[in-house]
Rosetta silent file (secondary structure, phi, psi, omega in degrees, C-alpha in Angstrom):
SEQUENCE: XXXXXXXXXXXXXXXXXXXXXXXXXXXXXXXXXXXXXXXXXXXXXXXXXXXXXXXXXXXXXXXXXXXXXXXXXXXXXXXXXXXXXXXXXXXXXXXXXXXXXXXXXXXXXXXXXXXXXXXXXXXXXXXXXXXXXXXXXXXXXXXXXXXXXXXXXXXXXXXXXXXXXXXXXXXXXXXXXXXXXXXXXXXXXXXXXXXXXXXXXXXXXXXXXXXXXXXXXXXXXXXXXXXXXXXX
SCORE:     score description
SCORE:     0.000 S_00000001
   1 L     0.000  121.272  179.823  -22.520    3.823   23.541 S_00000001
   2 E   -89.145  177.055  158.449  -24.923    1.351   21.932 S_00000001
   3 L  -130.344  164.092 -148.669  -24.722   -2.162   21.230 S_00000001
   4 L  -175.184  129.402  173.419  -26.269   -4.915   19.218 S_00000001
   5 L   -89.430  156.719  170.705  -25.528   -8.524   18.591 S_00000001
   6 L  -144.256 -172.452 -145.316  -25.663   -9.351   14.757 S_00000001
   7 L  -141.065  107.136 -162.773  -25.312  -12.880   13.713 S_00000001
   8 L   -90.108   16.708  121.427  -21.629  -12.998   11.775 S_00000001
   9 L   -96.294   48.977  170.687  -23.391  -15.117    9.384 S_00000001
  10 L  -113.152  -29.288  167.815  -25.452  -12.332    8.417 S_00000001
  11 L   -44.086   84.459 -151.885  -22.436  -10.295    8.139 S_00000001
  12 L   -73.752  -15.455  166.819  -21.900   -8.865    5.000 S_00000001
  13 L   -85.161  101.361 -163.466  -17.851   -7.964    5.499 S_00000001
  14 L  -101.819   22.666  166.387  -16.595  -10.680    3.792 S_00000001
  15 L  -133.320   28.802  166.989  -12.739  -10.070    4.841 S_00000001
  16 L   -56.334   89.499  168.260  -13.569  -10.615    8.566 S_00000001
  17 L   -46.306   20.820  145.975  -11.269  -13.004    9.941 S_00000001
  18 L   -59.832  -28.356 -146.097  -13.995  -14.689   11.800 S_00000001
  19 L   -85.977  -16.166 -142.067  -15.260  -15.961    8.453 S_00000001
  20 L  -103.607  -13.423 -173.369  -11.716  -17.919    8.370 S_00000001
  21 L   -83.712  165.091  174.702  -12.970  -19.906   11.671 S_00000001
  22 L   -82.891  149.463 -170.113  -14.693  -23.383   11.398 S_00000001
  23 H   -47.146  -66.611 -176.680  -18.610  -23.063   11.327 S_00000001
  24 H   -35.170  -45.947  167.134  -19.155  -23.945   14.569 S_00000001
  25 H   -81.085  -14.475  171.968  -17.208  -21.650   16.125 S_00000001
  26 H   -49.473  -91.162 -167.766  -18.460  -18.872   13.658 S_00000001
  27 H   -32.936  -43.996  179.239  -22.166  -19.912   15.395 S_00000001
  28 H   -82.137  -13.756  167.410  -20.489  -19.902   18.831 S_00000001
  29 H   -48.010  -46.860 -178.722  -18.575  -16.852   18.477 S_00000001
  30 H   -34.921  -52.114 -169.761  -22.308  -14.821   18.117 S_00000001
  31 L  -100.428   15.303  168.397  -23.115  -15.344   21.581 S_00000001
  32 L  -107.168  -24.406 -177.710  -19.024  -14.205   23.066 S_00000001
  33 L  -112.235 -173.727 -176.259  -18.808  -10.771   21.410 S_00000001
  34 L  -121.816 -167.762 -163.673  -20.020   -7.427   21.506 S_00000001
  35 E  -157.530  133.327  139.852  -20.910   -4.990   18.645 S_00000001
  36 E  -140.518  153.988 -171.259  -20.404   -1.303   19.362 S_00000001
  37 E  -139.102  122.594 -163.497  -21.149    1.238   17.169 S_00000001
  38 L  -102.207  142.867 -174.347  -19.206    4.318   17.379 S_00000001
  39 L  -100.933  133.209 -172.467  -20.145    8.019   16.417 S_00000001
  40 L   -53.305  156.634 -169.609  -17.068    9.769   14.595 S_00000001
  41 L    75.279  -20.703  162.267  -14.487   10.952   17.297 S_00000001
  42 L   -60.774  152.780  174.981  -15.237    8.546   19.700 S_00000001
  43 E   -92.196  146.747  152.884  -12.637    6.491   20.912 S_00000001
  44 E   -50.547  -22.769 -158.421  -12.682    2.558   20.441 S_00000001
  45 E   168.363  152.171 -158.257   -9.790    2.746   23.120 S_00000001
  46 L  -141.372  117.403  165.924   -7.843    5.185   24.442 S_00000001
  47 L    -2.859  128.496  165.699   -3.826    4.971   25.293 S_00000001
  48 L    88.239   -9.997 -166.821   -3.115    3.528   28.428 S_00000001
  49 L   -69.001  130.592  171.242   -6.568    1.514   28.598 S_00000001
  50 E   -41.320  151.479  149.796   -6.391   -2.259   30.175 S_00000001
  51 L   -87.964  119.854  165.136   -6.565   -5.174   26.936 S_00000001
  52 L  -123.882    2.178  158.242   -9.242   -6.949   27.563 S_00000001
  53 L   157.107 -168.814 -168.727   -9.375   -8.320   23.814 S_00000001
  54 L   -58.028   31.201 -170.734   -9.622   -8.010   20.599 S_00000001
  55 L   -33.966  103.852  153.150  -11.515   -5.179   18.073 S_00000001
  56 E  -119.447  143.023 -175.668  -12.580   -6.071   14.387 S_00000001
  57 E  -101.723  139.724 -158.385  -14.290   -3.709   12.354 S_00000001
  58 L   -90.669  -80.662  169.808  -17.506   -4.948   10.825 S_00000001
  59 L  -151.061  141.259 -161.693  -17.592   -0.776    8.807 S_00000001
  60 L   167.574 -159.932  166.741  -16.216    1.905    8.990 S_00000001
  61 E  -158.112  152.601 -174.025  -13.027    3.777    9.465 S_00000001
  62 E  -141.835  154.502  141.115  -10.481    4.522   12.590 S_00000001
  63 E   -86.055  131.001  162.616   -7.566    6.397   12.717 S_00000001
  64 E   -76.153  141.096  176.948   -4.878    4.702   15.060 S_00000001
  65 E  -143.020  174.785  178.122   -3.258    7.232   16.967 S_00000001
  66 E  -120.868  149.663  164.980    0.043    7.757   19.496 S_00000001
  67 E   -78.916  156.272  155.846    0.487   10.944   21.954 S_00000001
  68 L  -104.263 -177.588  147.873    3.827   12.994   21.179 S_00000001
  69 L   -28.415  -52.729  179.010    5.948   14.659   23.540 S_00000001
  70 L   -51.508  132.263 -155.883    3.631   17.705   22.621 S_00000001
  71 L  -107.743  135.353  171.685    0.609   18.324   24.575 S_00000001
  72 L    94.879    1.116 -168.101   -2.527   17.486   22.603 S_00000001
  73 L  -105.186  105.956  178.192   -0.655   16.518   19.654 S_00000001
  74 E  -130.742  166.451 -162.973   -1.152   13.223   18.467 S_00000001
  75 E  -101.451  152.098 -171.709    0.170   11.210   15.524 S_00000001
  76 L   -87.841  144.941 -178.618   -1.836    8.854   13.358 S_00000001
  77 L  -104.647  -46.348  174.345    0.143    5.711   13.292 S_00000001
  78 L  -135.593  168.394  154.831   -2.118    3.523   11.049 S_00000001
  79 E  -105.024  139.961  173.132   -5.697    3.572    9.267 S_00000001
  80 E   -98.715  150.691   72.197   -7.809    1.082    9.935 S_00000001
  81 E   -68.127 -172.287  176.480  -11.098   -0.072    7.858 S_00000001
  82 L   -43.877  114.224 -144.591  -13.280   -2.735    7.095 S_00000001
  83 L   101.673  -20.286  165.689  -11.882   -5.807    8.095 S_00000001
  84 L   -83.485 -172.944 -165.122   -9.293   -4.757    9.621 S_00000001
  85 E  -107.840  156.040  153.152   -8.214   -5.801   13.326 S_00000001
  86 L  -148.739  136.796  154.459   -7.515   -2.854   16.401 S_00000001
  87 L   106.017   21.998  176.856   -5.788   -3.086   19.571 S_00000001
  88 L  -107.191   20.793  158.658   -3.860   -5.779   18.717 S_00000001
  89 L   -49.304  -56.493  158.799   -0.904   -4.202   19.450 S_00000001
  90 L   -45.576  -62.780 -157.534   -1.888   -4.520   23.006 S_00000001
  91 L   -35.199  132.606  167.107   -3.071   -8.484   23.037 S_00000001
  92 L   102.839  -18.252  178.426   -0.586  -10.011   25.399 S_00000001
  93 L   -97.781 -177.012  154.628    0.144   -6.519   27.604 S_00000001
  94 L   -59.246  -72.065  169.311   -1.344   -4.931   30.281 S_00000001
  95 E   -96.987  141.978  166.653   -2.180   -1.337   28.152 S_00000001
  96 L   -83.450  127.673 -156.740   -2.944   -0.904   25.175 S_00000001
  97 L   -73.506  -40.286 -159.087    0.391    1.213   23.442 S_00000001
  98 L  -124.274  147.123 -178.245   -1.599    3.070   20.881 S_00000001
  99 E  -115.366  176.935 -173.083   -5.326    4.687   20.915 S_00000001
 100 E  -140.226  115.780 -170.167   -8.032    3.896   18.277 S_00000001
 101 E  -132.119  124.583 -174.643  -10.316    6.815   17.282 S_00000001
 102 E   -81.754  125.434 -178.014  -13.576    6.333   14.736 S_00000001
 103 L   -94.012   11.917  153.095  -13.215    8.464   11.846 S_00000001
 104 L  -169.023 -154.480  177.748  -17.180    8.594   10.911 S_00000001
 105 L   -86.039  140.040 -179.480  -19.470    5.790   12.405 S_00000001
 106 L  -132.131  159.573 -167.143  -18.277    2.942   12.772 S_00000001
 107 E   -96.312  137.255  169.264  -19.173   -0.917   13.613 S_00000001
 108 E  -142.687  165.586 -159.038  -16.645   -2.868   15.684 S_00000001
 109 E  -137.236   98.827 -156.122  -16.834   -6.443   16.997 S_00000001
 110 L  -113.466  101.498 -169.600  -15.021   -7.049   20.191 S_00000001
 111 L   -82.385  148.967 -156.866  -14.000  -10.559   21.298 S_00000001
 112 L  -133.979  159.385 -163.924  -12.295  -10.612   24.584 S_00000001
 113 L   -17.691  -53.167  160.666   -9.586  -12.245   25.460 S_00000001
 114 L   -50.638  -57.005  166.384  -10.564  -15.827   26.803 S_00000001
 115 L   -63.637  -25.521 -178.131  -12.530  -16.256   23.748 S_00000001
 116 L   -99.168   -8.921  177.678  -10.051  -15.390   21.521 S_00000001
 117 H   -78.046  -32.979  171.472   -7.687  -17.717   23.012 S_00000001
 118 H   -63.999  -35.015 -158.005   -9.931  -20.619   22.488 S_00000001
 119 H   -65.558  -50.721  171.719  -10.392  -19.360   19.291 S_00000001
 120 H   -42.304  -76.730  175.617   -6.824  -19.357   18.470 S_00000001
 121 H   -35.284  -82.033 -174.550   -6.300  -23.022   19.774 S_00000001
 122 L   -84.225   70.735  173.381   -8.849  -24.952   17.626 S_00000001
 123 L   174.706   86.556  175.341   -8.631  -22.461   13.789 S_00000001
 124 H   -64.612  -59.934  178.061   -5.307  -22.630   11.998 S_00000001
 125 H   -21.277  -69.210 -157.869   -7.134  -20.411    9.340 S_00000001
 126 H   -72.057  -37.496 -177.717   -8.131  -17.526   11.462 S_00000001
 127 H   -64.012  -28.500 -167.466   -4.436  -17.783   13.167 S_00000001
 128 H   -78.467  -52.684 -178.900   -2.419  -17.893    9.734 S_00000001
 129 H   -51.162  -61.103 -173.498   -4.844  -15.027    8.550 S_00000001
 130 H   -55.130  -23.458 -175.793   -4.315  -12.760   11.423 S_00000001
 131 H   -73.581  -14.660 -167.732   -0.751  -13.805   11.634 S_00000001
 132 H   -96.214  -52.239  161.228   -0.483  -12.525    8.064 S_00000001
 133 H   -33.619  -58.823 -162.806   -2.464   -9.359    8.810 S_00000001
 134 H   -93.283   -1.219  158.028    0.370   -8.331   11.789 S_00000001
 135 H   -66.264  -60.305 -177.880    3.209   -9.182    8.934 S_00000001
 136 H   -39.722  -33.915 -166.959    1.584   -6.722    6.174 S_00000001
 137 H   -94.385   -5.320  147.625    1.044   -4.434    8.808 S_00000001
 138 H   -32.409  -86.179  173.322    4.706   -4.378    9.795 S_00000001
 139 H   -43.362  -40.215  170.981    6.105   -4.157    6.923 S_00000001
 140 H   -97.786   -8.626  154.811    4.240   -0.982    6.008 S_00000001
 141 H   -55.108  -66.027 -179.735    4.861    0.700    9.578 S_00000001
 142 H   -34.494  -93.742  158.604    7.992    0.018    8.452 S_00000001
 143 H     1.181  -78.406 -171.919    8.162    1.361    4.763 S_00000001
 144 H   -67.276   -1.551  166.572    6.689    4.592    5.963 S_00000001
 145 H   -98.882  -24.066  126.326    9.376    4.866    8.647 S_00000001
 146 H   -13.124  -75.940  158.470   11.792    4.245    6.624 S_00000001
 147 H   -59.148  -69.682  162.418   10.484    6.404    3.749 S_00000001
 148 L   -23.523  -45.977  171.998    9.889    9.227    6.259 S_00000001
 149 L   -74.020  -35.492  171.260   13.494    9.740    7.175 S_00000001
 150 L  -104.960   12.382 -157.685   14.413   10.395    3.718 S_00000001
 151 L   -99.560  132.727  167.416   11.505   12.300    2.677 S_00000001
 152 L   -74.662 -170.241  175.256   10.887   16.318    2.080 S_00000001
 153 H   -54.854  -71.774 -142.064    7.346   17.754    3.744 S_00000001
 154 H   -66.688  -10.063  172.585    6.092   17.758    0.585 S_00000001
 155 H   -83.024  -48.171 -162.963    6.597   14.015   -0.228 S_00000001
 156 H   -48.571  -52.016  174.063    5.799   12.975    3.021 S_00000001
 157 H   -50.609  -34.164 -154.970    1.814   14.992    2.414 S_00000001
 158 H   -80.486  -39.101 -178.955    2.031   13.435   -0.831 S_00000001
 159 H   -59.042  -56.532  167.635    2.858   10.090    0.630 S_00000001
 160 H   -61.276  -29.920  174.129    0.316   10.466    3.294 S_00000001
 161 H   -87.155  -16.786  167.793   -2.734   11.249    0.350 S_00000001
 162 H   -97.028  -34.507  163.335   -1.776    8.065   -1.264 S_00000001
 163 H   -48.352  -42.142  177.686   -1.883    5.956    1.987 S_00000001
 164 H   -59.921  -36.287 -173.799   -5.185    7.355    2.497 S_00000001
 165 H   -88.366  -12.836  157.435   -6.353    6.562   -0.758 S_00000001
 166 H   -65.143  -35.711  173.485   -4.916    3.122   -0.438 S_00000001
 167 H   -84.421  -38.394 -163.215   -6.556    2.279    2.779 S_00000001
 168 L  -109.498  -15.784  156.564   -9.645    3.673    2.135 S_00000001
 169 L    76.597  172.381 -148.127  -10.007    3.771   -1.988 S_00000001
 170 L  -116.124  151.264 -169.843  -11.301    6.567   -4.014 S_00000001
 171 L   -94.191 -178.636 -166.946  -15.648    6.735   -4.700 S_00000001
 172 L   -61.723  -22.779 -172.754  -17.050    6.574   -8.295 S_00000001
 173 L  -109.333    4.480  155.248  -16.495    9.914   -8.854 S_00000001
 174 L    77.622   41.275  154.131  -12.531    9.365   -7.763 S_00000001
 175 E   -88.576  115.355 -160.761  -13.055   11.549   -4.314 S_00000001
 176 L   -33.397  153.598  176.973  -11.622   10.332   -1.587 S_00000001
 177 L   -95.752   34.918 -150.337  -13.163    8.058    0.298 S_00000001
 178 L   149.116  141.094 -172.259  -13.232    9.460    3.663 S_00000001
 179 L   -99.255  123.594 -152.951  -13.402   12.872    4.911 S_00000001
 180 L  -145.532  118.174 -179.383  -10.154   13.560    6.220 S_00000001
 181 L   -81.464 -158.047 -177.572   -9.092   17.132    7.524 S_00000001
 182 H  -105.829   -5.410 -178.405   -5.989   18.526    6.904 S_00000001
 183 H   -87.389  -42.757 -172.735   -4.899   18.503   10.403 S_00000001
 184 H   -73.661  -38.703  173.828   -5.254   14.390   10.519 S_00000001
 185 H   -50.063  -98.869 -135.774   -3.149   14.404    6.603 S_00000001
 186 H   -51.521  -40.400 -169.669   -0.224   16.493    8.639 S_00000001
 187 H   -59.661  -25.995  145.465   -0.996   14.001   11.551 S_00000001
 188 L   -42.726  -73.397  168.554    0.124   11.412    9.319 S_00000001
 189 L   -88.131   34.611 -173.786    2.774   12.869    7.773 S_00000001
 190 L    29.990   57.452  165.618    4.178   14.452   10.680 S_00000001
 191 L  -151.296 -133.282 -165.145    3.943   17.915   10.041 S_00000001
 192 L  -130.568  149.801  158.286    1.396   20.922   10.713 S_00000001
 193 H   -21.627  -36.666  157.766   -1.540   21.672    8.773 S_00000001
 194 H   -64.207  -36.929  157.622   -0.313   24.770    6.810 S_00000001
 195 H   -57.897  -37.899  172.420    1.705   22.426    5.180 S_00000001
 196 H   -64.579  -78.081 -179.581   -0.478   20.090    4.272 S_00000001
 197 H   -43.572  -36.052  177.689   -2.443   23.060    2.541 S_00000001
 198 H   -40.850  -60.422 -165.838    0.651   24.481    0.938 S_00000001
 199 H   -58.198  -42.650 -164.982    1.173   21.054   -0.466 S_00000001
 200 H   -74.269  -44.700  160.345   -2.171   20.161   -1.724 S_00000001
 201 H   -10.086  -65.660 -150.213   -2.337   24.027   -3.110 S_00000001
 202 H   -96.489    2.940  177.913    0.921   23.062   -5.804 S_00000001
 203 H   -94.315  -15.229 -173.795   -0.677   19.638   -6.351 S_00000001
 204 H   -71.451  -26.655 -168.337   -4.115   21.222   -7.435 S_00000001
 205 L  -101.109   24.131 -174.302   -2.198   23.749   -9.444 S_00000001
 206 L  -105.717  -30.192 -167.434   -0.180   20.890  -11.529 S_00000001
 207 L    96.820   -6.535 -173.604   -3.936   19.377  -11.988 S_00000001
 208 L   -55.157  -85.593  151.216   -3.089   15.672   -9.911 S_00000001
 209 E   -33.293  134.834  154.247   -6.154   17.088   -7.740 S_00000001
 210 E  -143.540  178.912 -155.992   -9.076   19.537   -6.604 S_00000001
 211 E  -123.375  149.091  170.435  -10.581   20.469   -3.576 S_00000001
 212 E  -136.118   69.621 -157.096  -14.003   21.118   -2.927 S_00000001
 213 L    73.754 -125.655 -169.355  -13.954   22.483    0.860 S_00000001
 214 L  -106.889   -4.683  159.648  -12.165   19.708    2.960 S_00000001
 215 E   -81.024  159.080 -169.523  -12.844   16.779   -0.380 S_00000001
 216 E  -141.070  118.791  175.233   -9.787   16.268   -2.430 S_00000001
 217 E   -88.197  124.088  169.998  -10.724   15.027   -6.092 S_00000001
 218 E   -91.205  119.585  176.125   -8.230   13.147   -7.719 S_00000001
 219 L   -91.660  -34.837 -147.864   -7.584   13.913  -11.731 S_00000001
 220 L  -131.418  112.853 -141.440   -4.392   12.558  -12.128 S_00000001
 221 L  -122.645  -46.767 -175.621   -3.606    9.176   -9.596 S_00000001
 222 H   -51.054  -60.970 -140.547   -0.390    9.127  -12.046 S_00000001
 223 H   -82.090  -43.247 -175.586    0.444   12.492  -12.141 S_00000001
 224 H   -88.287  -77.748 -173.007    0.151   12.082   -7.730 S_00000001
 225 H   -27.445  -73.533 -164.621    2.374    9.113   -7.572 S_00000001
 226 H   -30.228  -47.635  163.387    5.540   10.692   -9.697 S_00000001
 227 L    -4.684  -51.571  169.788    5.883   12.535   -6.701 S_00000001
 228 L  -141.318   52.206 -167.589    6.963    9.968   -4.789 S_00000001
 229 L   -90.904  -17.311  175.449    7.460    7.631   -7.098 S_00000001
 230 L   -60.127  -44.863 -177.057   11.298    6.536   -5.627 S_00000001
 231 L   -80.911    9.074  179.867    9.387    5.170   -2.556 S_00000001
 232 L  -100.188    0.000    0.000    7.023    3.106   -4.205 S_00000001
């Protein structure tokens, strides 16, 4: 796996919570992490792994994932991107609860425990931010468990294509922003892949969407919300 130091004022991800640290420790951070850069499908971390600190991604994308009961079956719990935090679910255990798997290449920035404790201790910023970071991401763990219980298939896929497009935003030409199969959408919404096609099938033939192979165009963002528009 390779690595590379970069110099996080050089860093052009300008929602890092490092940048939230006092200068000094920005400059002393540089020479405490690592940088690995991940090939899609690799894991950052893998269920069950010792915590030995802290993952932020510099760019990219991760799917978070959980094992089921099912063998081989696992569920995406969260998306991750730039700026966001991983494993810190873990910080404070033994194992990490949850695995972290890069969904194209991705940059991550890994501070390790010791370091991050110091870090903690002298930065109210970087503490309030991250502290803010593990409310939001609560709260929408939540939501979607919540939401999920009262939800048909097809709102849940529907539900699951706007999360996606929420974490990861739609490109100039309003295509998703991430190449996403249909087996990781059902992994989301906790159901199987046929479904997922079934689903996107009656949204393409309403017009919210088209497909071009495994891209999903969005026509209608409006049209895909009413869907689930009770849960918003």
């Amino acid at each position: 796996m390779p690595r590379k130091k970069i110099k996080c004022g050089e860093c052009t991800n300008a929602q890092c919570f490092v940048k939230r640290c006092n200068f000094d420790f920005i400059t002393s951070i540089d020479d405490k992490k690592n940088q690995l850069v991940l090939k899609k499908g690799q894991p950052v971390f893998q269920e069950g792994d010792h915590v030995f600190g802290i993952y932020f991604i510099q760019k990219g994308k991760v799917k978070v994932v959980s094992s089921t009961s099912q063998e081989d079956v696992q569920q995406i719990v969260r998306l991750a991107t730039d700026g966001h935090l991983l494993g810190h679910r873990g910080y404070g255990n033994e194992t990490y609860p949850i695995g972290a798997i890069a969904m194209d290449e991705t940059k991550v920035c890994f501070i390790d425990n010791n370091n991050l404790l110091e870090i903690f201790k002298a930065n109210f910023d970087f503490v309030y931010a991250i502290m803010m970071f593990y409310s939001t991401e609560l709260r929408k763990s939540e939501d979607r468990t919540k939401n999920f219980g009262r939800m048909t298939v097809n709102e849940k896929v529907i539900f699951s294509l706007l999360y996606l497009i929420d974490t990861f935003g739609l490109d100039s030409n309003n295509l998703f922003n991430a190449v996403v199969s249909r087996q990781e959408i059902a992994d989301i919404a906790g159901t199987n892949a046929d479904q997922v096609s079934r689903t996107i099938s009656q949204l393409r033939d309403l017009g919210h969407i088209s497909t071009k192979g495994s891209a999903i165009l969005v026509n209608d963002l409006d049209g895909l919300k009413s869907g689930v528009r009770k849960y918003l």
